[in-house]
N, C-alpha and C positions, 0 to 999 in steps of 0.2 A: 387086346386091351389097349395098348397105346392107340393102334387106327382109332378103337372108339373114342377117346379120351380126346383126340385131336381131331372128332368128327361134330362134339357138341359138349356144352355144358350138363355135367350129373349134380343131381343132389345127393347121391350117398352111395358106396359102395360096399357092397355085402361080400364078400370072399370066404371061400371054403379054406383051411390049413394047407392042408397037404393034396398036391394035382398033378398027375404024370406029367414031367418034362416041365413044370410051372409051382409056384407057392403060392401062400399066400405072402411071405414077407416080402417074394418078390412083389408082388400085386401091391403091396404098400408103400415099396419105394419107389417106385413107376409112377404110383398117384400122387406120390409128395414131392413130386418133379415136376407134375402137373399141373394139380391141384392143392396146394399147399392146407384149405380150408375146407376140403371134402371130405365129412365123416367116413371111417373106415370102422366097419362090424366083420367081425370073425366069426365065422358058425362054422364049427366043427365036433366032429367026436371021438377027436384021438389027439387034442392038442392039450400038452399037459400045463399045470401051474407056471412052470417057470417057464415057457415059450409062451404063456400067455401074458406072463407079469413083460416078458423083452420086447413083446409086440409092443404093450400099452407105452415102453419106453422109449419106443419109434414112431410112435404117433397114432397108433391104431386108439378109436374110442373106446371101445366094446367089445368083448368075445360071448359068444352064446353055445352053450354044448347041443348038440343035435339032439340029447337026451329032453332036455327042458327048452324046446322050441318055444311055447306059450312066453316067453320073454324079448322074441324077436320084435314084435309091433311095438309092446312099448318100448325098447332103446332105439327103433327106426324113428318113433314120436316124440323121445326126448331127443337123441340126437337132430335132427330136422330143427325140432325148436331153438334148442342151444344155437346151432351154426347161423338160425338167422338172428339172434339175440346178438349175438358177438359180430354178426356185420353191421347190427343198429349201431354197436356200441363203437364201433372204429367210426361209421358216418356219422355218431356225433360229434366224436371227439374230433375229425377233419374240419365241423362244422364252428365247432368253441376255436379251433385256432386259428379260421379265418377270420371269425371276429374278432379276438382278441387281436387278430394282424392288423383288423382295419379300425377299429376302434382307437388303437393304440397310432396311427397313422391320423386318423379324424382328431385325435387329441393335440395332435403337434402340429396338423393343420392349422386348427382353430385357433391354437394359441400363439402360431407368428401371423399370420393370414392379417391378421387388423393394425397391425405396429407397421408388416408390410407394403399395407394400401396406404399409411399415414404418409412413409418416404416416400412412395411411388407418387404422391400427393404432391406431394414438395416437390420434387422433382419438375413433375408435368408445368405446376404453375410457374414457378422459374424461368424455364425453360418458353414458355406461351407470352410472357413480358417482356423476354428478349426477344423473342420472336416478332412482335409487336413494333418494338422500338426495332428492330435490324432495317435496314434501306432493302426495298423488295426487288427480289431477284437477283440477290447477291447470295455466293458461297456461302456466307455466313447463318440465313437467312434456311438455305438450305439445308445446313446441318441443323440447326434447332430443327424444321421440321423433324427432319430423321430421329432426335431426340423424344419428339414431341409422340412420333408413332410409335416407337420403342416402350414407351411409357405409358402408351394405350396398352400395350401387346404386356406390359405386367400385368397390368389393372385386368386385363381378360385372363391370366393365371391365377392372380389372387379368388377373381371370383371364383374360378374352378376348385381352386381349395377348402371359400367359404362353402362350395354345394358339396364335396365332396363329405364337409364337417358336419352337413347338415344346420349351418349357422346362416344361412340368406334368409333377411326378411322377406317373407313373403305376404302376398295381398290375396289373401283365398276369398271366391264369391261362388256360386252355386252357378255350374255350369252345365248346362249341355254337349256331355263330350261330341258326342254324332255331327255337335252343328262343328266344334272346333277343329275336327278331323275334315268334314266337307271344304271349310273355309283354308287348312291346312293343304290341303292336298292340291288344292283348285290352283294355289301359287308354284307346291312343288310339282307340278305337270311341269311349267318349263324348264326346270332343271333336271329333271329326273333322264330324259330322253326319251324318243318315240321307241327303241326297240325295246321298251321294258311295259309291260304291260300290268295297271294300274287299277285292281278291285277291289269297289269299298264294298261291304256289306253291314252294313247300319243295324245293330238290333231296333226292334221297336218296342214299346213303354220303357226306357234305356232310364235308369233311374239317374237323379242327378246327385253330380260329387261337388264337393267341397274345395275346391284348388284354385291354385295361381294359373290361369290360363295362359300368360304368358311362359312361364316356366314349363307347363304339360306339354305345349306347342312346342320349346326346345326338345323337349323327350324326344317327341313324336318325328321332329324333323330327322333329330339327330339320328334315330333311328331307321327312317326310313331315306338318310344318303347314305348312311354303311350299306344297306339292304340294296340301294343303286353301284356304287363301289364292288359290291361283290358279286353283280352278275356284269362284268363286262362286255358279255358277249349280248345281252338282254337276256329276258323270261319274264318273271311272273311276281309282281307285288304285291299283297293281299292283306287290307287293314280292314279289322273285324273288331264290333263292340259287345258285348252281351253282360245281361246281368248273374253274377255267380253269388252263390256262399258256403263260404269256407266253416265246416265245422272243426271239432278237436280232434280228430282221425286222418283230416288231411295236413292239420299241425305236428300231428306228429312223424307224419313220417316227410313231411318237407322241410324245408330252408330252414333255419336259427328262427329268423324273424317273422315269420307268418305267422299272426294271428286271428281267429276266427272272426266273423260276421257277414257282414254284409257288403260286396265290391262291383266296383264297376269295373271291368275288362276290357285292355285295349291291346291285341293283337295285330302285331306285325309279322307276317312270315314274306320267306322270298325263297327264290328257284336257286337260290347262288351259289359260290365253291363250297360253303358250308366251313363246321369248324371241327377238328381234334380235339380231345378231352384236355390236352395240358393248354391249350389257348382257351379253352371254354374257362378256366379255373384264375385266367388272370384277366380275362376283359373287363371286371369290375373294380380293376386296379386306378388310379388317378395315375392318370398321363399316360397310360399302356398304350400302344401302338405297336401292332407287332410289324417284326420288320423282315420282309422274305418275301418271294413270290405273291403269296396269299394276302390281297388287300381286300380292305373291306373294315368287316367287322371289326372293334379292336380302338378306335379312336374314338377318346373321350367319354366314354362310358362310365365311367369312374362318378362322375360330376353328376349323370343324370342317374345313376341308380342312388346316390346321396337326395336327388331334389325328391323320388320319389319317397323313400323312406321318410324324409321330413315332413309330405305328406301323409304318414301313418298308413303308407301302401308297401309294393314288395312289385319284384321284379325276378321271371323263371324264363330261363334260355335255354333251348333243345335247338342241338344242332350235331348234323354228320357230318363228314366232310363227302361233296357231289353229291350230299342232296339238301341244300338248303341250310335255313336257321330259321327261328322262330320264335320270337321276345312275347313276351304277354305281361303286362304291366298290370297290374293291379289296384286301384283308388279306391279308400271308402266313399260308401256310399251314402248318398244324403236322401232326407226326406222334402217335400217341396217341390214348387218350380226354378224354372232358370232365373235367375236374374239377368236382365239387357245389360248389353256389353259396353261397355265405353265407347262413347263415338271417336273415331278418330279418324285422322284428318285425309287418308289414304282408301278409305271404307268406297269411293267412287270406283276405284280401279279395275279395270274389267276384265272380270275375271273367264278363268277356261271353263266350257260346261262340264256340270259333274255328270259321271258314270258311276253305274252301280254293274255289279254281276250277279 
Protein backbone atom coordinates (compact mmCIF):
# COMPACT_ATOMS: atom_id res chain seq x y z
CA UNK A 1 0.00 0.00 0.00
CA UNK A 2 2.54 2.66 0.88
CA UNK A 3 4.70 1.59 -2.68
CA UNK A 4 1.34 2.29 -4.31
CA UNK A 5 0.46 5.49 -2.52
CA UNK A 6 3.95 6.85 -3.44
CA UNK A 7 3.61 5.37 -7.02
CA UNK A 8 0.54 7.79 -8.02
CA UNK A 9 -2.32 9.78 -7.03
CA UNK A 10 -5.95 7.71 -5.88
CA UNK A 11 -9.28 8.87 -5.65
CA UNK A 12 -10.52 6.75 -3.06
CA UNK A 13 -9.64 3.92 -1.03
CA UNK A 14 -11.87 0.86 -0.19
CA UNK A 15 -10.30 -1.39 2.56
CA UNK A 16 -11.44 -4.47 4.08
CA UNK A 17 -11.37 -4.49 8.36
CA UNK A 18 -9.63 -7.26 9.28
CA UNK A 19 -6.27 -8.71 6.90
CA UNK A 20 -3.67 -11.30 8.03
CA UNK A 21 -0.59 -9.50 9.21
CA UNK A 22 -2.40 -5.91 7.90
CA UNK A 23 -5.79 -3.83 9.03
CA UNK A 24 -7.74 -1.77 7.97
CA UNK A 25 -6.99 1.06 10.65
CA UNK A 26 -3.60 0.49 9.67
CA UNK A 27 -4.57 1.15 5.99
CA UNK A 28 -6.17 4.46 7.32
CA UNK A 29 -3.33 5.84 8.90
CA UNK A 30 -0.76 5.02 6.26
CA UNK A 31 -3.37 7.05 3.90
CA UNK A 32 -3.64 10.09 6.25
CA UNK A 33 0.14 10.39 6.07
CA UNK A 34 -0.39 10.36 2.63
CA UNK A 35 -3.19 11.59 1.56
CA UNK A 36 -4.77 13.61 3.97
CA UNK A 37 -8.03 14.23 1.55
CA UNK A 38 -8.48 10.65 0.08
CA UNK A 39 -11.77 9.14 0.93
CA UNK A 40 -11.44 5.94 2.97
CA UNK A 41 -14.66 3.33 2.78
CA UNK A 42 -14.62 0.15 4.97
CA UNK A 43 -16.34 -2.95 3.64
CA UNK A 44 -16.35 -5.58 5.87
CA UNK A 45 -18.40 -8.19 7.61
CA UNK A 46 -17.30 -8.70 11.09
CA UNK A 47 -16.56 -5.04 11.98
CA UNK A 48 -18.75 -4.17 14.83
CA UNK A 49 -20.44 -0.61 15.87
CA UNK A 50 -18.07 0.63 17.95
CA UNK A 51 -14.74 0.02 15.62
CA UNK A 52 -16.96 1.39 13.16
CA UNK A 53 -18.05 4.65 15.11
CA UNK A 54 -13.57 4.77 16.05
CA UNK A 55 -12.77 4.38 12.53
CA UNK A 56 -15.32 7.29 11.47
CA UNK A 57 -13.27 9.27 14.35
CA UNK A 58 -9.92 8.65 12.54
CA UNK A 59 -10.93 9.84 9.49
CA UNK A 60 -12.51 6.98 7.73
CA UNK A 61 -15.80 8.31 5.39
CA UNK A 62 -17.85 5.35 5.35
CA UNK A 63 -18.18 1.59 6.44
CA UNK A 64 -20.32 -0.73 4.26
CA UNK A 65 -21.27 -4.44 5.70
CA UNK A 66 -20.35 -7.18 3.17
CA UNK A 67 -24.09 -8.11 3.93
CA UNK A 68 -25.60 -4.93 2.21
CA UNK A 69 -23.03 -4.56 -0.72
CA UNK A 70 -25.84 -2.63 -2.87
CA UNK A 71 -24.53 0.50 -0.82
CA UNK A 72 -20.93 0.45 -2.06
CA UNK A 73 -21.52 2.69 -5.54
CA UNK A 74 -23.48 5.06 -3.96
CA UNK A 75 -21.07 6.23 -0.99
CA UNK A 76 -18.03 5.52 -3.69
CA UNK A 77 -20.45 8.40 -5.78
CA UNK A 78 -21.20 10.48 -2.84
CA UNK A 79 -17.79 10.26 -1.53
CA UNK A 80 -16.05 11.19 -5.09
CA UNK A 81 -18.42 13.99 -5.26
CA UNK A 82 -17.95 15.44 -1.74
CA UNK A 83 -13.93 15.28 -2.07
CA UNK A 84 -14.12 17.33 -5.12
CA UNK A 85 -16.77 19.81 -3.65
CA UNK A 86 -14.33 20.41 -0.78
CA UNK A 87 -11.27 20.94 -3.13
CA UNK A 88 -13.61 23.59 -5.11
CA UNK A 89 -14.23 25.05 -1.97
CA UNK A 90 -10.55 25.52 -0.44
CA UNK A 91 -9.61 26.80 -4.43
CA UNK A 92 -12.15 29.39 -3.85
CA UNK A 93 -11.41 30.36 -0.78
CA UNK A 94 -7.32 30.67 -1.94
CA UNK A 95 -9.00 32.64 -4.77
CA UNK A 96 -11.19 35.37 -2.28
CA UNK A 97 -7.92 35.91 -0.51
CA UNK A 98 -5.76 36.69 -3.16
CA UNK A 99 -8.06 39.19 -4.07
CA UNK A 100 -8.95 40.56 -1.17
CA UNK A 101 -4.75 40.62 -0.73
CA UNK A 102 -4.72 42.62 -3.99
CA UNK A 103 -7.56 44.62 -3.85
CA UNK A 104 -6.71 45.66 -0.65
CA UNK A 105 -2.99 46.60 -2.01
CA UNK A 106 -4.80 48.30 -5.36
CA UNK A 107 -6.54 50.43 -2.69
CA UNK A 108 -3.56 51.94 -0.98
CA UNK A 109 -1.99 52.07 -4.38
CA UNK A 110 -4.44 54.17 -5.79
CA UNK A 111 -4.86 56.31 -2.95
CA UNK A 112 -1.09 57.59 -2.26
CA UNK A 113 0.00 56.99 -6.04
CA UNK A 114 -1.56 60.80 -7.08
CA UNK A 115 -0.41 62.99 -3.92
CA UNK A 116 2.96 60.92 -4.85
CA UNK A 117 3.35 62.02 -8.47
CA UNK A 118 2.21 65.61 -7.23
CA UNK A 119 5.78 65.74 -4.89
CA UNK A 120 7.55 63.87 -7.43
CA UNK A 121 6.23 66.78 -9.64
CA UNK A 122 7.58 69.49 -7.50
CA UNK A 123 10.47 67.96 -7.07
CA UNK A 124 11.49 67.29 -10.77
CA UNK A 125 10.59 70.93 -11.74
CA UNK A 126 12.83 72.47 -9.11
CA UNK A 127 15.33 70.70 -9.60
CA UNK A 128 15.11 71.25 -13.97
CA UNK A 129 15.32 75.37 -13.00
CA UNK A 130 18.23 74.91 -11.18
CA UNK A 131 19.48 72.92 -13.48
CA UNK A 132 18.81 75.50 -16.00
CA UNK A 133 20.23 78.31 -14.30
CA UNK A 134 23.56 76.01 -12.96
CA UNK A 135 26.96 77.18 -15.33
CA UNK A 136 27.25 73.82 -17.63
CA UNK A 137 29.41 71.25 -16.74
CA UNK A 138 29.94 71.98 -13.40
CA UNK A 139 29.44 69.51 -10.15
CA UNK A 140 26.61 71.28 -9.28
CA UNK A 141 24.91 70.97 -12.61
CA UNK A 142 25.75 67.34 -12.37
CA UNK A 143 24.06 66.62 -9.28
CA UNK A 144 20.66 68.16 -10.40
CA UNK A 145 20.86 65.91 -13.28
CA UNK A 146 21.28 62.96 -10.84
CA UNK A 147 18.18 64.57 -9.17
CA UNK A 148 16.53 65.18 -12.21
CA UNK A 149 16.78 61.08 -13.10
CA UNK A 150 15.91 59.95 -9.77
CA UNK A 151 12.67 61.68 -10.14
CA UNK A 152 12.08 60.27 -13.41
CA UNK A 153 12.76 56.69 -11.84
CA UNK A 154 9.68 57.76 -9.21
CA UNK A 155 7.43 59.04 -11.71
CA UNK A 156 8.24 55.31 -13.49
CA UNK A 157 7.15 53.70 -9.85
CA UNK A 158 4.20 55.79 -9.38
CA UNK A 159 2.97 54.72 -12.85
CA UNK A 160 3.49 51.14 -11.80
CA UNK A 161 1.10 51.58 -8.90
CA UNK A 162 -1.28 53.64 -10.95
CA UNK A 163 -1.49 50.24 -13.50
CA UNK A 164 -1.24 47.99 -10.65
CA UNK A 165 -4.54 50.09 -9.18
CA UNK A 166 -5.98 49.85 -12.32
CA UNK A 167 -6.35 53.93 -12.28
CA UNK A 168 -4.14 54.81 -15.76
CA UNK A 169 -5.98 56.78 -18.19
CA UNK A 170 -6.14 54.97 -20.86
CA UNK A 171 -6.81 55.90 -24.86
CA UNK A 172 -8.69 52.57 -26.20
CA UNK A 173 -9.29 52.52 -30.25
CA UNK A 174 -10.11 49.29 -32.20
CA UNK A 175 -7.03 47.35 -32.85
CA UNK A 176 -5.67 44.78 -34.77
CA UNK A 177 -3.75 42.79 -32.33
CA UNK A 178 -1.87 40.55 -35.26
CA UNK A 179 -0.77 43.78 -36.79
CA UNK A 180 0.52 45.10 -33.18
CA UNK A 181 2.32 41.90 -32.31
CA UNK A 182 4.04 41.94 -36.14
CA UNK A 183 4.98 45.59 -35.66
CA UNK A 184 6.07 44.45 -31.82
CA UNK A 185 8.10 41.82 -32.39
CA UNK A 186 9.90 43.28 -35.80
CA UNK A 187 11.70 45.81 -33.02
CA UNK A 188 12.10 43.02 -30.28
CA UNK A 189 14.21 40.81 -32.83
CA UNK A 190 17.04 43.08 -31.91
CA UNK A 191 17.02 42.65 -28.52
CA UNK A 192 15.66 39.43 -28.07
CA UNK A 193 19.09 37.61 -29.63
CA UNK A 194 19.84 35.23 -32.48
CA UNK A 195 19.99 32.03 -30.33
CA UNK A 196 16.34 32.44 -29.18
CA UNK A 197 14.14 31.41 -31.94
CA UNK A 198 11.19 33.69 -32.63
CA UNK A 199 7.39 32.23 -33.99
CA UNK A 200 4.53 34.16 -34.69
CA UNK A 201 1.57 32.52 -35.65
CA UNK A 202 -1.27 35.14 -36.48
CA UNK A 203 -4.89 33.65 -36.37
CA UNK A 204 -6.78 34.79 -39.41
CA UNK A 205 -10.50 36.65 -39.20
CA UNK A 206 -8.66 37.72 -35.60
CA UNK A 207 -11.47 39.70 -34.30
CA UNK A 208 -10.70 43.28 -33.29
CA UNK A 209 -10.34 44.55 -29.41
CA UNK A 210 -11.00 47.54 -27.92
CA UNK A 211 -7.54 48.81 -26.15
CA UNK A 212 -4.74 51.15 -25.41
CA UNK A 213 -2.27 49.96 -27.93
CA UNK A 214 0.36 51.49 -26.45
CA UNK A 215 -0.22 49.86 -22.99
CA UNK A 216 -1.06 45.97 -24.93
CA UNK A 217 2.43 46.70 -26.63
CA UNK A 218 4.00 47.12 -22.77
CA UNK A 219 2.21 43.70 -21.99
CA UNK A 220 3.45 42.06 -24.79
CA UNK A 221 7.00 43.35 -24.57
CA UNK A 222 7.08 42.86 -21.07
CA UNK A 223 6.29 39.58 -21.46
CA UNK A 224 8.07 38.46 -24.12
CA UNK A 225 11.92 39.84 -22.25
CA UNK A 226 10.96 37.66 -19.20
CA UNK A 227 10.30 34.90 -21.87
CA UNK A 228 14.18 36.06 -23.46
CA UNK A 229 15.60 36.27 -19.44
CA UNK A 230 14.66 32.86 -18.89
CA UNK A 231 16.07 30.85 -21.73
CA UNK A 232 19.60 32.10 -21.37
CA UNK A 233 20.98 29.46 -23.08
CA UNK A 234 18.34 30.27 -26.15
CA UNK A 235 15.23 28.03 -27.50
CA UNK A 236 12.03 28.72 -28.53
CA UNK A 237 9.50 31.89 -28.38
CA UNK A 238 6.11 31.33 -29.73
CA UNK A 239 3.45 34.40 -29.85
CA UNK A 240 -0.07 33.13 -30.98
CA UNK A 241 -3.49 35.08 -31.44
CA UNK A 242 -6.72 33.27 -31.85
CA UNK A 243 -10.24 33.97 -31.26
CA UNK A 244 -11.95 32.22 -27.99
CA UNK A 245 -15.19 32.22 -25.77
CA UNK A 246 -15.49 31.84 -22.56
CA UNK A 247 -18.69 30.43 -21.44
CA UNK A 248 -20.03 30.02 -17.49
CA UNK A 249 -18.43 26.43 -17.05
CA UNK A 250 -15.03 27.66 -17.76
CA UNK A 251 -15.96 30.69 -15.15
CA UNK A 252 -16.29 28.59 -12.97
CA UNK A 253 -13.91 26.46 -12.52
CA UNK A 254 -11.15 29.40 -13.18
CA UNK A 255 -9.57 32.55 -11.73
CA UNK A 256 -11.80 35.11 -9.44
CA UNK A 257 -12.16 37.32 -12.38
CA UNK A 258 -12.89 35.70 -15.66
CA UNK A 259 -15.97 36.46 -17.00
CA UNK A 260 -17.82 34.97 -19.96
CA UNK A 261 -17.95 36.32 -23.67
CA UNK A 262 -16.22 36.89 -26.26
CA UNK A 263 -12.01 37.34 -26.36
CA UNK A 264 -9.26 37.89 -28.25
CA UNK A 265 -6.17 35.63 -27.16
CA UNK A 266 -2.59 36.61 -27.18
CA UNK A 267 -0.29 33.76 -26.13
CA UNK A 268 3.34 33.90 -25.20
CA UNK A 269 4.85 30.56 -24.43
CA UNK A 270 8.80 29.88 -24.26
CA UNK A 271 11.33 26.83 -23.94
CA UNK A 272 12.78 28.37 -20.60
CA UNK A 273 13.80 27.42 -16.72
CA UNK A 274 10.10 27.43 -16.16
CA UNK A 275 8.46 28.27 -12.87
CA UNK A 276 7.51 26.42 -9.25
CA UNK A 277 4.13 26.74 -7.87
CA UNK A 278 5.07 29.12 -4.90
CA UNK A 279 6.76 31.66 -7.53
CA UNK A 280 3.75 30.98 -9.86
CA UNK A 281 1.39 32.49 -6.88
CA UNK A 282 3.45 35.66 -6.46
CA UNK A 283 4.58 36.87 -9.96
CA UNK A 284 1.36 38.94 -10.08
CA UNK A 285 2.54 40.69 -7.00
CA UNK A 286 3.60 44.73 -7.73
CA UNK A 287 7.38 44.95 -7.63
CA UNK A 288 8.00 41.05 -7.21
CA UNK A 289 11.18 40.04 -8.53
CA UNK A 290 12.39 36.99 -7.38
CA UNK A 291 15.64 36.90 -6.28
CA UNK A 292 18.00 33.38 -6.76
CA UNK A 293 19.44 31.66 -9.50
CA UNK A 294 16.19 31.46 -11.55
CA UNK A 295 15.78 34.79 -13.66
CA UNK A 296 13.40 35.55 -15.71
CA UNK A 297 9.87 35.53 -15.11
CA UNK A 298 9.02 37.39 -12.11
CA UNK A 299 9.72 41.27 -13.06
CA UNK A 300 7.05 43.67 -13.09
CA UNK A 301 4.07 41.67 -13.71
CA UNK A 302 2.15 43.11 -11.17
CA UNK A 303 1.56 46.43 -13.36
CA UNK A 304 0.71 44.67 -16.56
CA UNK A 305 -1.77 42.15 -15.15
CA UNK A 306 -3.45 45.48 -13.57
CA UNK A 307 -3.33 47.26 -17.41
CA UNK A 308 -4.97 44.16 -18.62
CA UNK A 309 -7.84 43.71 -16.11
CA UNK A 310 -8.58 47.57 -16.66
CA UNK A 311 -9.02 46.47 -19.99
CA UNK A 312 -12.06 44.14 -18.87
CA UNK A 313 -9.55 41.15 -19.72
CA UNK A 314 -7.68 38.36 -17.49
CA UNK A 315 -4.45 36.96 -17.55
CA UNK A 316 -3.69 32.56 -16.95
CA UNK A 317 0.07 31.35 -16.41
CA UNK A 318 1.16 27.46 -16.77
CA UNK A 319 4.48 26.82 -15.99
CA UNK A 320 6.84 23.91 -14.80
CA UNK A 321 10.01 24.35 -13.78
CA UNK A 322 12.56 22.92 -17.21
CA UNK A 323 9.79 23.01 -19.21
CA UNK A 324 8.87 26.34 -20.05
CA UNK A 325 6.00 28.94 -19.10
CA UNK A 326 3.13 30.09 -20.96
CA UNK A 327 0.96 33.67 -20.38
CA UNK A 328 -2.18 33.74 -22.57
CA UNK A 329 -3.58 37.22 -22.02
CA UNK A 330 -6.98 37.58 -22.83
CA UNK A 331 -8.95 41.10 -24.32
CA UNK A 332 -12.56 41.64 -25.09
CA UNK A 333 -13.48 41.33 -28.15
CA UNK A 334 -14.82 44.00 -30.48
CA UNK A 335 -17.15 44.17 -33.39
CA UNK A 336 -15.80 46.36 -36.55
CA UNK A 337 -12.78 47.20 -38.18
CA UNK A 338 -9.35 48.50 -37.01
CA UNK A 339 -9.09 51.81 -36.77
CA UNK A 340 -5.48 53.54 -38.48
CA UNK A 341 -2.96 54.07 -36.09
CA UNK A 342 -1.57 57.32 -35.25
CA UNK A 343 1.22 58.35 -37.42
CA UNK A 344 4.23 58.87 -35.78
CA UNK A 345 7.13 60.24 -36.40
CA UNK A 346 9.50 56.99 -36.12
CA UNK A 347 6.95 54.79 -38.51
CA UNK A 348 10.13 55.09 -41.41
CA UNK A 349 12.42 53.00 -39.31
CA UNK A 350 13.38 49.80 -40.99
CA UNK A 351 12.30 47.40 -39.66
CA UNK A 352 13.66 43.30 -39.44
CA UNK A 353 11.55 40.98 -41.80
CA UNK A 354 8.82 39.19 -40.27
CA UNK A 355 8.55 35.36 -39.88
CA UNK A 356 5.88 33.19 -39.43
CA UNK A 357 6.09 29.29 -38.45
Amino acid sequence: MNSALSRQEWDIVISDHSMPHFSGTNALSLLRTKGPEVPFIFVSGTMGEEAAVAALKDGAQDYVMKGNLKRLVPAVQRELREVEQRRERKHLERQVQQLQKFEAIGRLAGGIAHDFNNVICAILGWAELEYKDAQPGTRLQERLQKICDQAQRAAGLTSQLLAFARRQVLQPRRIDLNNLVEEGISLLRRVIGEDIEICLRPAANLRVTLADPVQIDQVLMNLCLNARDAMPKGGRLVIETQNVDIDEEYCRLHTYYVRPGSFVLLTVSDTGIGMDAAMIDRIFEPFFHYQGDRQGHGARLGNRVGIVKQHGGFINVYSEPGKGTTFRVYLPGDSGAPEPPKAEPDEQLRRAPKQSC
